[in-house]
C-alpha positions as CSV (number, residue, x, y, z in Angstrom):
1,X,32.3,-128.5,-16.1
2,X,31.6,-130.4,-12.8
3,X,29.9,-129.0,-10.0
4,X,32.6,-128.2,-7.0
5,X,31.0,-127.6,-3.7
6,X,34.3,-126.2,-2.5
7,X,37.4,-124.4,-3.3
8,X,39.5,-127.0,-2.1
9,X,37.6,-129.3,-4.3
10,X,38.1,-127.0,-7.4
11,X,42.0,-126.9,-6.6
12,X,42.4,-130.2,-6.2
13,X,41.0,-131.0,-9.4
14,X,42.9,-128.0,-11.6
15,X,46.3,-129.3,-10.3
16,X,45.3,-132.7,-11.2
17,X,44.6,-131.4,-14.6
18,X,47.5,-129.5,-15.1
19,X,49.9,-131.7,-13.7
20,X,48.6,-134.4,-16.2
21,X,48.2,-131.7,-19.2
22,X,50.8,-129.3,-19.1
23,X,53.2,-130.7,-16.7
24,X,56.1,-128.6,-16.7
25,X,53.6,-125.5,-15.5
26,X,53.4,-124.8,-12.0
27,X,49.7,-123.9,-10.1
28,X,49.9,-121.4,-7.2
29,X,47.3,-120.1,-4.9
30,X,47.0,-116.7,-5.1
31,X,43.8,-116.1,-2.9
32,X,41.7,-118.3,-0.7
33,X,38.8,-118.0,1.4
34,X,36.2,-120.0,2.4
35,X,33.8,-119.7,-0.9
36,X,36.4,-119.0,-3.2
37,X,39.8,-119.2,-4.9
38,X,42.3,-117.6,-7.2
39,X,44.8,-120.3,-8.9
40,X,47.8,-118.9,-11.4
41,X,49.1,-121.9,-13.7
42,X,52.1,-120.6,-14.6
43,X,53.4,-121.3,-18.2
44,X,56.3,-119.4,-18.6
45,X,58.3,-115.5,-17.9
46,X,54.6,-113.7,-19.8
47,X,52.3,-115.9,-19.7
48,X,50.2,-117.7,-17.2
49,X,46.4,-119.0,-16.7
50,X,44.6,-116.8,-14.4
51,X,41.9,-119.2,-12.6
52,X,39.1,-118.5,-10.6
53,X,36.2,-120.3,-8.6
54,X,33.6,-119.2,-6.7
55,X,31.2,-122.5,-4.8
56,X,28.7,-120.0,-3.4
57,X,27.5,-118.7,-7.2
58,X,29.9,-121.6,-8.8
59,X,31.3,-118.9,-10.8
60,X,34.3,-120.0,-12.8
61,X,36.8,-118.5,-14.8
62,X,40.1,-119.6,-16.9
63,X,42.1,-117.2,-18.7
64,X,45.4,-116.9,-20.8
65,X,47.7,-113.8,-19.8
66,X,50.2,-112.9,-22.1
67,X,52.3,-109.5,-21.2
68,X,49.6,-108.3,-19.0
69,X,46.6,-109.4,-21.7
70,X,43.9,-111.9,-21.7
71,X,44.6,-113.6,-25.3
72,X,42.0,-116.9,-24.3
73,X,39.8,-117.7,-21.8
74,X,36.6,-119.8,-21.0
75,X,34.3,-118.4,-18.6
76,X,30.4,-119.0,-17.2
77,X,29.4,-115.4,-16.6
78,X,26.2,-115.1,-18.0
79,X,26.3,-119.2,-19.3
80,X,29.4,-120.9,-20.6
81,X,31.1,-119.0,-23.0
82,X,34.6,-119.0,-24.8
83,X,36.8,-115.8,-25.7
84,X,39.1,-117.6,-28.9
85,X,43.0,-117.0,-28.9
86,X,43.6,-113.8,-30.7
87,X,40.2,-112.5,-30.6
88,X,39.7,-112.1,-26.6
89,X,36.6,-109.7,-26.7
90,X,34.6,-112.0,-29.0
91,X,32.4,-113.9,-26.6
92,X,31.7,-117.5,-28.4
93,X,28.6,-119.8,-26.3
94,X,29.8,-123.0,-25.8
95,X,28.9,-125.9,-23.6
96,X,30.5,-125.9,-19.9
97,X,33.9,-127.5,-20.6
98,X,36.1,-129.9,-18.7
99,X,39.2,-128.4,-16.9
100,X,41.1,-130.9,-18.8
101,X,39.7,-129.3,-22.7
102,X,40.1,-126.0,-21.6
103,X,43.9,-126.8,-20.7
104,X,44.9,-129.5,-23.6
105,X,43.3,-126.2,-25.8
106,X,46.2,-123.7,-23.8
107,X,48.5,-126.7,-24.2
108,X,48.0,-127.0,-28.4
109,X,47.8,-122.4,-28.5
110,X,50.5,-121.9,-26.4
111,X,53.5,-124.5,-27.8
């Protein structure tokens, strides 16, 4: 995953993503300050992508919601790391992904 020295930065390049990736979603802001921000990709009436960056401690997180439950997500808590579809408690180390990987992977789980 690329270094983002701002939220801005970080937004700018998760709608690029999704926009190219799953284009019929919509990303809304759902909190903003000045070190950090909270994105929702929405994907349909259940499910969304709760995203989250944080430039001070570049703290990132991208998670499937389904009816209220995380059922995928990628995260860097305590080093890159992958939570598979189905089996969201199972922590899987991975290398730091793109924002594009992680969302052609939500694109190919959640069709």
């Amino acid at each position: 995953m690329r270094r983002f020295d701002h939220p801005g930065d970080f937004e700018a390049a998760l709608t690029e993503a999704a926009a190219a990736v799953l284009p019929a979603a919509r990303v809304v802001r759902i909190r903003r300050t000045i070190v950090a921000t909270k994105l929702r990709i929405e994907l349909g009436p259940v499910r969304f992508v709760d995203c989250f960056f944080n430039a001070r401690n570049q703290r990132m997180d991208l998670s499937v919601i389904e009816n209220g439950e995380r059922v995928l997500g990628y995260d860097n808590l305590g080093g890159w790391h992958r939570h598979p579809w189905g089996r969201p408690n199972i922590h899987e180390p991975c290398e730091a992904p793109t924002l594009d990987a992680v969302l052609r992977e939500i694109a190919v789980v959640t069709e």
